[in-house]
C-alpha positions in Angstrom: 67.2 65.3 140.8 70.7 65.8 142.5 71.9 62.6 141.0 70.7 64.2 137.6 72.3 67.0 138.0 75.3 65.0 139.1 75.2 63.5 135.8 74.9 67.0 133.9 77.6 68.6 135.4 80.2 65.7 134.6 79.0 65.9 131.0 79.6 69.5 131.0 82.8 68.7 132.6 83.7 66.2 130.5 82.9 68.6 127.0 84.9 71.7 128.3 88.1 69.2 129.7 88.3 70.7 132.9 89.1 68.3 136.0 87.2 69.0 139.3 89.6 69.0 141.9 89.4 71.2 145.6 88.9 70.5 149.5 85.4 71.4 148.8 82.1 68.9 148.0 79.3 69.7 146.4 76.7 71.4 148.8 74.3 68.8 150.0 70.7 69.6 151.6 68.7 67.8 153.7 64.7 67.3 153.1 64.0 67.7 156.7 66.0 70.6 157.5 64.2 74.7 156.8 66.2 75.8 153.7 68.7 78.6 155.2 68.0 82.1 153.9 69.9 85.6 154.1 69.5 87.6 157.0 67.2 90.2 157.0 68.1 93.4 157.7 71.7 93.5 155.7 73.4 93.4 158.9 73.6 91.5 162.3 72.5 93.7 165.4 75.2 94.5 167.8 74.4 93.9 172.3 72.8 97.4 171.8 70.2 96.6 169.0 71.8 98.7 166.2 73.4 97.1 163.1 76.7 96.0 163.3 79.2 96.8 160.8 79.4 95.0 157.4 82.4 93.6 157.7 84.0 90.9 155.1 84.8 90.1 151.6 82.2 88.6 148.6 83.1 87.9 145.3 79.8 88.8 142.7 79.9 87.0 139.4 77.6 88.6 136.5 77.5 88.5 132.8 77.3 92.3 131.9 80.0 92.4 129.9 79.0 95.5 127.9 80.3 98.5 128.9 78.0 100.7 129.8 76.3 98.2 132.4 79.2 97.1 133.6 80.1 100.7 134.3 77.2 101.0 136.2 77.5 97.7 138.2 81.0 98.8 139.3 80.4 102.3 140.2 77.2 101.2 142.4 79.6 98.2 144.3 82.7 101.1 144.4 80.1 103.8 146.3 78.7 100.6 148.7 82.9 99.9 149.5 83.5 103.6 150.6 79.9 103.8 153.0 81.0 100.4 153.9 84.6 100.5 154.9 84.8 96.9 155.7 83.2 95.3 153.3 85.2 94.7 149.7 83.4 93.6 146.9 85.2 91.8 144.2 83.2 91.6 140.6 84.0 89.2 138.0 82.3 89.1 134.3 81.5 86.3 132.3 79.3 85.8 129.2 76.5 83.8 129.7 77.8 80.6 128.2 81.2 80.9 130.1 78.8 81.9 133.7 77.5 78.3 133.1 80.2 76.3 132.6 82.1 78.1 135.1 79.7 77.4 138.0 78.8 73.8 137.2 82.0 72.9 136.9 83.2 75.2 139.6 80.3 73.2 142.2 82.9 70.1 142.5 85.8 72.5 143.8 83.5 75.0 145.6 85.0 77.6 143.4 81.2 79.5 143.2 81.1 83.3 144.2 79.0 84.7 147.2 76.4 86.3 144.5 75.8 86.5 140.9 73.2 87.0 138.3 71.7 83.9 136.2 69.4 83.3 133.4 66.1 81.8 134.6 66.8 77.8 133.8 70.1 78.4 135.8 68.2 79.0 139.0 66.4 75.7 138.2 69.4 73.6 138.3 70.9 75.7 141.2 67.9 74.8 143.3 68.3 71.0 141.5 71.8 71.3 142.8 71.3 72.8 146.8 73.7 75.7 145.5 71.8 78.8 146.3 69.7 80.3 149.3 66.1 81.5 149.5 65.7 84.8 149.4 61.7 85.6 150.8 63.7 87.4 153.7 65.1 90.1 151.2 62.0 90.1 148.9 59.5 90.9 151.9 62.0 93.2 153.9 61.8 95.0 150.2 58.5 94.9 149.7 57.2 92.0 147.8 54.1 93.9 146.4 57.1 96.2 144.7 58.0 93.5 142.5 55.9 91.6 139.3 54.9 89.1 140.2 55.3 86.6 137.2 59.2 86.7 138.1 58.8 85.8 141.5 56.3 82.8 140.3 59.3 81.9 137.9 61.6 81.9 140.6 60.2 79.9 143.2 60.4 76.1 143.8 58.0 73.1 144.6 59.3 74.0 148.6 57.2 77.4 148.0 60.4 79.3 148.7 61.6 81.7 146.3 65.4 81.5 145.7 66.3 84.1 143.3 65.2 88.1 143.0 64.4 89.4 139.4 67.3 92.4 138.4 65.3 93.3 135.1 63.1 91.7 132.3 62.9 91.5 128.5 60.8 90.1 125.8 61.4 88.5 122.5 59.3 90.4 119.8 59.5 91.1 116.0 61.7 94.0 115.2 61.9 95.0 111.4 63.5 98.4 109.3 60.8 100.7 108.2 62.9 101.6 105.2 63.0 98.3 103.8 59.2 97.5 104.3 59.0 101.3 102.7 61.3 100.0 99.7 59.1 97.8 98.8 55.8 99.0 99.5 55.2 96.2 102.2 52.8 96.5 105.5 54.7 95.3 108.8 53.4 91.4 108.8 51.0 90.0 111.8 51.0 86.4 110.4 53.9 84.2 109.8 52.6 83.7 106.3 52.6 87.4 105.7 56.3 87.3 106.9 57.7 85.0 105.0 56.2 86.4 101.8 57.6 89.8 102.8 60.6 88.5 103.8 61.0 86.6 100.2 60.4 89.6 98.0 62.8 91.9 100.2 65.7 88.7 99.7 65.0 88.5 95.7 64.9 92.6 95.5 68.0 93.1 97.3 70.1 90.5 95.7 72.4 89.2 97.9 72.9 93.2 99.8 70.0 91.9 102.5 67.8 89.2 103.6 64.0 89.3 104.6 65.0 87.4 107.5 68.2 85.2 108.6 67.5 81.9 110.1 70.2 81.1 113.0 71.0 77.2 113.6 74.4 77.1 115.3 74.4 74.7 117.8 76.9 76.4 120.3 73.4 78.3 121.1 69.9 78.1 121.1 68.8 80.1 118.8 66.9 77.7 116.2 65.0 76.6 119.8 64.3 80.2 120.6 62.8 80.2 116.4 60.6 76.8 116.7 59.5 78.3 119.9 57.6 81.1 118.5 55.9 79.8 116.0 54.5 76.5 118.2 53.9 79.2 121.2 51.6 80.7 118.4 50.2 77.3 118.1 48.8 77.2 121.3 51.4 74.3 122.1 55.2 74.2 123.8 58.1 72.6 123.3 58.1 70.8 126.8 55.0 69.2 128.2 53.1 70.0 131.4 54.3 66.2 132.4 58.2 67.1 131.3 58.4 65.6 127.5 59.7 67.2 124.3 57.4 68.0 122.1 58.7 68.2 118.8 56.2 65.5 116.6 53.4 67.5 117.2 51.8 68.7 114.2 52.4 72.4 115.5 56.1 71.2 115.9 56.4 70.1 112.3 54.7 72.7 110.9 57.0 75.1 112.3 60.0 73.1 111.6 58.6 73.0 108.1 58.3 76.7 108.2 61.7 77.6 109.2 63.5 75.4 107.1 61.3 77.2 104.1 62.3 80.2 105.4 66.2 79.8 105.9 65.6 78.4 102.0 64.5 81.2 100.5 65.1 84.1 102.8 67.8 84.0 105.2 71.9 83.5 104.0 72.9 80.5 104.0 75.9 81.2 106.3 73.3 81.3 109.3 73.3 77.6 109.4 76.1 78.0 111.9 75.1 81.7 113.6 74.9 82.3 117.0 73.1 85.4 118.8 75.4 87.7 118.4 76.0 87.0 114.7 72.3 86.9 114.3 72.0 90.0 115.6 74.9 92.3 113.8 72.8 91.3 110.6 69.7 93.2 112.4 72.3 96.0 113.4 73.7 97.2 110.1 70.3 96.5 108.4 71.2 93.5 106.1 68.4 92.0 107.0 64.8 93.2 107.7 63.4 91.0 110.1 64.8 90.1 113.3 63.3 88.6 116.8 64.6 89.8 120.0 64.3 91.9 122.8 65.1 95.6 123.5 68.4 94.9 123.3 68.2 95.6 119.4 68.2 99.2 120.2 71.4 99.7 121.8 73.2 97.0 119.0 72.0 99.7 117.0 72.8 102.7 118.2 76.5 101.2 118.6 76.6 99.5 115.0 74.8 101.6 112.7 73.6 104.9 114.9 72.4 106.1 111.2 69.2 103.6 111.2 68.0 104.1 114.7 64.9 106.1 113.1 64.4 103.0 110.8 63.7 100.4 113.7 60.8 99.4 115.4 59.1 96.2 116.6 55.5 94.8 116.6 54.4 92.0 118.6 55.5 88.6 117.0 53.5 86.8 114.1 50.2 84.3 114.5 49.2 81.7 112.6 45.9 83.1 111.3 45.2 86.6 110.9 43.4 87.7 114.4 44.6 85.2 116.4 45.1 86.4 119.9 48.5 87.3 120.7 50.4 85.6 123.4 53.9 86.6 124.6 55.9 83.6 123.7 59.3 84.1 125.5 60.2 86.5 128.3 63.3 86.4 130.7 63.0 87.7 133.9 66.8 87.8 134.7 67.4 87.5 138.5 70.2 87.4 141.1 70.9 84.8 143.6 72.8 84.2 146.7 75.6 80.9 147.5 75.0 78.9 149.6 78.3 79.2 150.2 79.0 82.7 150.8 80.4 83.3 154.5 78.8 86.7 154.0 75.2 86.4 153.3 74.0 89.4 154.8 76.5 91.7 152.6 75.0 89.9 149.4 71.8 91.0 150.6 72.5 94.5 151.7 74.1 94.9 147.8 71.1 93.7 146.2 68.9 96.6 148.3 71.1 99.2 147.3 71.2 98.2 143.6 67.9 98.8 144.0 68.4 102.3 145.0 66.7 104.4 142.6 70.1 106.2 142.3 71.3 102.9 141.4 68.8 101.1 139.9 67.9 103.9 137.1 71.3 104.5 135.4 71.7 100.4 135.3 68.2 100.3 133.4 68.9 103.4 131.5 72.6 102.1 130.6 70.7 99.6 127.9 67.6 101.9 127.6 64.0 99.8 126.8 66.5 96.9 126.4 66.2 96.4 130.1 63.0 97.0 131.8 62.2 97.5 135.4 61.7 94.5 137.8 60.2 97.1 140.2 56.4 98.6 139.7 57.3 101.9 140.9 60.2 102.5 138.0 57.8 102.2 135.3 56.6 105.6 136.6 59.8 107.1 137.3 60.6 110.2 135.6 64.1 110.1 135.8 63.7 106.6 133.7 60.7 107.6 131.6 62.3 110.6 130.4 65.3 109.3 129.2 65.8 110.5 125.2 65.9 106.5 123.7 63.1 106.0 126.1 60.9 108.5 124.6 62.0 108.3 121.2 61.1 104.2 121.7 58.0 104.7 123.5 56.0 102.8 121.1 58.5 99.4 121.3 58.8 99.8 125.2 55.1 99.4 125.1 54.8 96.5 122.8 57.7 94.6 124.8 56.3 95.3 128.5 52.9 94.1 127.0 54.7 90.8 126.0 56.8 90.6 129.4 53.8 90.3 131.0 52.6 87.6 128.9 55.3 84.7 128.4 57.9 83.0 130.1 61.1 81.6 129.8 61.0 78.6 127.4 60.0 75.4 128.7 58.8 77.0 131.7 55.2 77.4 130.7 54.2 75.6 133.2 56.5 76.4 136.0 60.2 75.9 136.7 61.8 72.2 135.3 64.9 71.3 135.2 64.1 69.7 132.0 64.0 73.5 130.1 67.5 73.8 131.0 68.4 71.1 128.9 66.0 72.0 126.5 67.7 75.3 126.0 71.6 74.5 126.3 72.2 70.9 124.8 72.0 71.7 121.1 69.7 69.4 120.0 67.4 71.5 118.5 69.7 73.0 116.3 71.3 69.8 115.3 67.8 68.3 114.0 68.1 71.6 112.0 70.9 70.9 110.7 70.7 67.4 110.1 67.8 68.5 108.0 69.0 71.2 105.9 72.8 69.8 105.4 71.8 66.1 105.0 68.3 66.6 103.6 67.0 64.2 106.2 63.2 64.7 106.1 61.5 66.5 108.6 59.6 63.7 110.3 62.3 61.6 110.9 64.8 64.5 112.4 62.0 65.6 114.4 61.6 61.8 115.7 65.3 61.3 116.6 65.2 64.6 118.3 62.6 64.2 120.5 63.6 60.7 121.4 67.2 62.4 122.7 65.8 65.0 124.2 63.7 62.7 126.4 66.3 60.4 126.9 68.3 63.2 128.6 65.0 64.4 130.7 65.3 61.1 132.0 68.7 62.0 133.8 66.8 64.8 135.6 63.2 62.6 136.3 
């Protein structure tokens, strides 16, 4: 696997021009030597048995970049400075896509902070890669019965160690405007048949003012994988095999490549052949289109866009094939944070994590994206601080429908436990370019589907 990842990181390099150059090496492990893990305790003990001192410097890398969370972040690292005099914490944001470039291409020169948050196939190729510690010592001096324990599952490796500690979790569901389904006398769909009809006769009523639905294919993200997902999740099927294949000739998979590309036809603007999430999303935001799928996050986009439609939003769980079908979750992210192997100051990284855990802490970071961001700890659910937080009550009814999901599904890919292979999955475009290929150059489905499978496994084989 390190030679695969070897491989992945100098395509990545290669793509995003940036030479490798430092003192440092990649980190290296060795089979026969116990992983190392963060001290317990936050803090060595001094010749008398009490802590020593946190004493040092740590640089923590994470992708809030939205205000309010990153207000929160920064106040919680600025109160752990001043009770901890010696310790100075430096915090750097990047969005996600930057995060990963930055860190696999920052592996060659060493240039990796001490802690930072990931997305769930990150950790999988920062175990791939030796980069990042276990962290059972932290999790069990917590409490490990505190947290869910699908994340922890998510998170740990073939070694049985788990190497990464879940900050918050989110769901993908259906999120629609009532108005619009109002407008037109239309019931909130539970079959992806109903959907598209309703999402037809809302395009051809609203004449080029909204959408039913928008169907997002850039391939500088994943969103058309994040689409085909759903519908062959509602299959019963997933996009990567329990042995590590694509699976996109299935006939699930070409039905629902069918199905999108009938969608995008006749209910989505045709402009979202190239969108990404975030222009995917500003559609759902200012209500120009009715349908959207996506976690809680929909709330607070908005509350900040369009605070004039927050009582016209509202999410169900996300369509079946046939009417009744049981409902599964079909994508959840469990979003965790790690520790380098690197750092010179694991303990401090460790002692952070606890106190973002802090209810005093840990509240106003869930509360700064409220029911976008929903507790990794049990006891929060209950908390009355968090559960009676205005947008959490007025949402009650979508906080329920997405915890319900959370505990349902998994990251894609990982359906069957981490793979490296989801990673690439997720991030290499191919997806989306088969989409593309498809609508642009009317290549027919069968044959797009074909060519990318075929590349998809060619690139598993990197990682084999």
């Amino acid at each position: 696997m390190k030679k695969a990842l070897s491989l992945l990181l100098a395509s990545v390099m290669l793509l995003t021009c940036l030479a490798a150059c430092g003192n440092s090496s990649t980190p290296s492990g060795n089979s026969d030597t116990p992983p190392a893990t963060a001290q317990t305790g936050g803090a060595p003990e001094t010749g008398s048995g009490e802590p020593a001192a946190l004493e040092g410097e740590i640089t923590f890398w994470h992708s809030f970049t939205q205000g309010p969370r990153l207000e929160t972040i920064q106040a919680a690292a600025n109160q752990f400075m001043t009770d901890n005099p010696g310790v100075k914490i430096t915090i750097e944001t990047f969005s996600w896509a930057d995060f990963y470039t930055k860190w696999t291409t920052g592996l060659a020169s060493g240039n990796v902070p001490d802690m930072s948050t990931a997305l769930p196939n990150h950790v999988v190729e920062m175990i791939d890669a030796d980069a990042i510690i276990p962290m059972d010592n932290l999790i069990d001096s917590m409490g490990r019965d505190r947290f869910y324990e699908a994340p922890l599952v998510e998170m740990t490796a073939e070694d049985g160690h788990c190497y990464a500690v879940p900050l918050y979790s989110h769901a993908q569901v259906m999120w629609y405007h009532k108005d619009l389904l109002e407008k037109y006398n239309l019931e909130v769909p539970t079959t992806w048949d109903e959907l598209y009809e309703a999402s037809k006769i809302i395009t051809e009523g609203e004449g080029g003012n909204a959408y039913g639905t928008s169907v997002p294919m850039g391939t500088n993200d994943m969103m058309a994988t994040r689409f085909l997902n759903f519908y062959v999740r509602s299959a019963g099927e997933t996009l990567l095999t329990e042995d590590g294949k694509a699976n996109l000739t299935s006939q699930a998979a070409i039905d629902g490549i069918n199905y999108w590309v009938k969608v995008y036809k006749d209910c989505s603007p045709t402009d979202s052949i190239n969108f990404n999430v975030l222009d995917q999303a500003t559609l759902y935001y200012t209500g120009k289109i009715c349908f959207d799928y996506n976690s809680g996050f929909q709330i607070g986009g908005v509350e900040t866009n369009a605070p004039e439609l927050l009582d016209q939003i509202d999410c169900a769980p996300m369509p079946t094939i046939n009417k009744g079908d049981p409902q599964v979750g079909y994508e959840t992210s469990n979003i965790p944070m790690v520790i380098w192997k690197n750092s010179a100051h694991p303990e401090i990284c460790e002692a952070f994590i606890k106190y973002l855990y802090e209810p005093e802490n840990y509240v106003p970071f869930l509360l700064s994206v409220p029911v976008g961001m929903l507790p990794a700890l049990k006891e929060i659910a209950d908390n009355e601080q968090f559960l009676s937080d205005p947008m959490v009550q007025k949402f009650s009814h979508a906080k329920d429908v997405i915890s319900k999901a959370v505990g349902e599904g998994t990251a894609i890919g990982m359906e069957n436990g981490p793979r490296p292979e989801a990673g690439l999955l997720t991030s290499q475009g191919v997806i989306e370019s088969m989409f593309q290929d498809i609508v642009i150059n009317g290549t027919p489905v069968e044959q797009a589907a074909k060519a990318a499978e075929d590349k998809l496994n060619d690139l598993f084989e990197t990682v084999g």
